[in-house]
N, C-alpha and C positions, 0 to 999 in steps of 0.2 A: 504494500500500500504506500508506504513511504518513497519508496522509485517511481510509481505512475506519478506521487504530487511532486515529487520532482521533475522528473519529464517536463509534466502540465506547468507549471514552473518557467520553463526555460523555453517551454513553448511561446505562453503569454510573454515571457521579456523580451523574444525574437519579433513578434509580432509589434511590439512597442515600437523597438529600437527600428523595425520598418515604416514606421505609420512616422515616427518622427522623420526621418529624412526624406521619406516620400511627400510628404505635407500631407501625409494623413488620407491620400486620395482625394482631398479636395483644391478648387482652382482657387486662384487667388485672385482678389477683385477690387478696383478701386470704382468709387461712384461721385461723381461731381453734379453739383447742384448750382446754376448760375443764370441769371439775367443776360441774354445777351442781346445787343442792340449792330447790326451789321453784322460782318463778320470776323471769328477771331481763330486760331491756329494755336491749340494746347501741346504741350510736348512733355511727356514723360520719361525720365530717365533714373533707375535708379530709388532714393530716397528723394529724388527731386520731381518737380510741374514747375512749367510757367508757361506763359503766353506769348504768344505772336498777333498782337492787335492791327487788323487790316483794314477797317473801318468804323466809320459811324463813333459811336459811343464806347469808350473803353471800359469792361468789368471792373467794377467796385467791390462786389461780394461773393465770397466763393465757399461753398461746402464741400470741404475735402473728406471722406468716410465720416460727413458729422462736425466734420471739425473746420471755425470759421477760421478765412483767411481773409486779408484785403491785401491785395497785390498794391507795390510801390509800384509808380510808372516814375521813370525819372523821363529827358526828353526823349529818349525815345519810345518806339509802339514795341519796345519790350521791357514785360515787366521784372523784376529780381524774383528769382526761383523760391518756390517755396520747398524749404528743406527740412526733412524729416518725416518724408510721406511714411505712411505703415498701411500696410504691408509693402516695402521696396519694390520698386515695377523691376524682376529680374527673373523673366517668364523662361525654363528651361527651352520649349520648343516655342518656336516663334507660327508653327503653326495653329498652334491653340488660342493663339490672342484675336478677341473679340471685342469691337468697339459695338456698342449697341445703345442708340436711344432711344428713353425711356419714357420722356414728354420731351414739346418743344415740337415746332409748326415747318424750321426748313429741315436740309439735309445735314448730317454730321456723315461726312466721308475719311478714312483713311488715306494723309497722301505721303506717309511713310513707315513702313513696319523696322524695327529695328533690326539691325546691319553693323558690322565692322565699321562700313564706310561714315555710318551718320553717330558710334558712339555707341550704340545700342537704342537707341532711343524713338520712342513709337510718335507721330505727329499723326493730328486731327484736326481738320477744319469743321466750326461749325458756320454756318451760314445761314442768318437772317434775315441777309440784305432785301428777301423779296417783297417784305410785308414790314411797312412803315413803325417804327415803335421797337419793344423790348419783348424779348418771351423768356420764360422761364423753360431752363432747358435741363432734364436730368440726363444722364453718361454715365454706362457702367462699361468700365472696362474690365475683362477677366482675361487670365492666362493661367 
């Protein structure tokens, strides 16, 4: 009796120590919450996001998994990176990452998945421009 709870034992800690480095089988997700007015160019990299503001109105307020951010804009249409995102955007296979929105009236398109070339880092445009005013836009990205 002793040897199977052992076994079972070293069973469950194998199982563990798999579940921790796999991430447990689950994806990993970040979800942004923001007004945009025009259009604007997010970039994820890492424990970092910032913008690439292309027109119109620049974001003021940003929910990053919950958490507020107000992006600095100095003169330029890019703002200081917000660092410390959690969970880190650092998706094993780059073909599991999914930009998908969740409300918000134009398109949020993909116009770069990460790459050697760009850093590793994923850019998305959302885009406004077609309808006068501001929309509330949700973004969950998962990998």
């Amino acid at each position: 009796m002793k040897r199977i709870n052992h076994v079972m034992a070293v069973v469950l800690v194998g199982i563990a120590v798999l579940a921790l480095f796999s991430g447990g089988g689950q994806r990993r997700a970040l979800t942004i919450l923001m007004l945009v007015d025009g259009s604007d160019v997010v970039k994820v990299n890492g424990n970092k996001l910032w913008i690439e503001h292309e027109q119109y109105l620049r974001p003021q307020r940003i929910l990053l998994n919950g958490k507020l951010w107000i992006p600095q804009w100095a003169t330029t249409n890019v703002c200081a990176p917000f660092e410390g995102l959690q969970p880190p955007f650092a998706p094993q296979d780059p073909g599991k990452i999914k930009v998908s929105k969740k409300a918000g009236r134009g398109p949020v398109t993909v116009t770069e998945m990460p790459s050697a070339e760009n850093d590793e880092t994923l850019a998305f445009r959302i885009d406004d421009s077609a309808q006068p005013g501001t929309d509330r836009y949700e973004i969950r990205v998962t990998w």
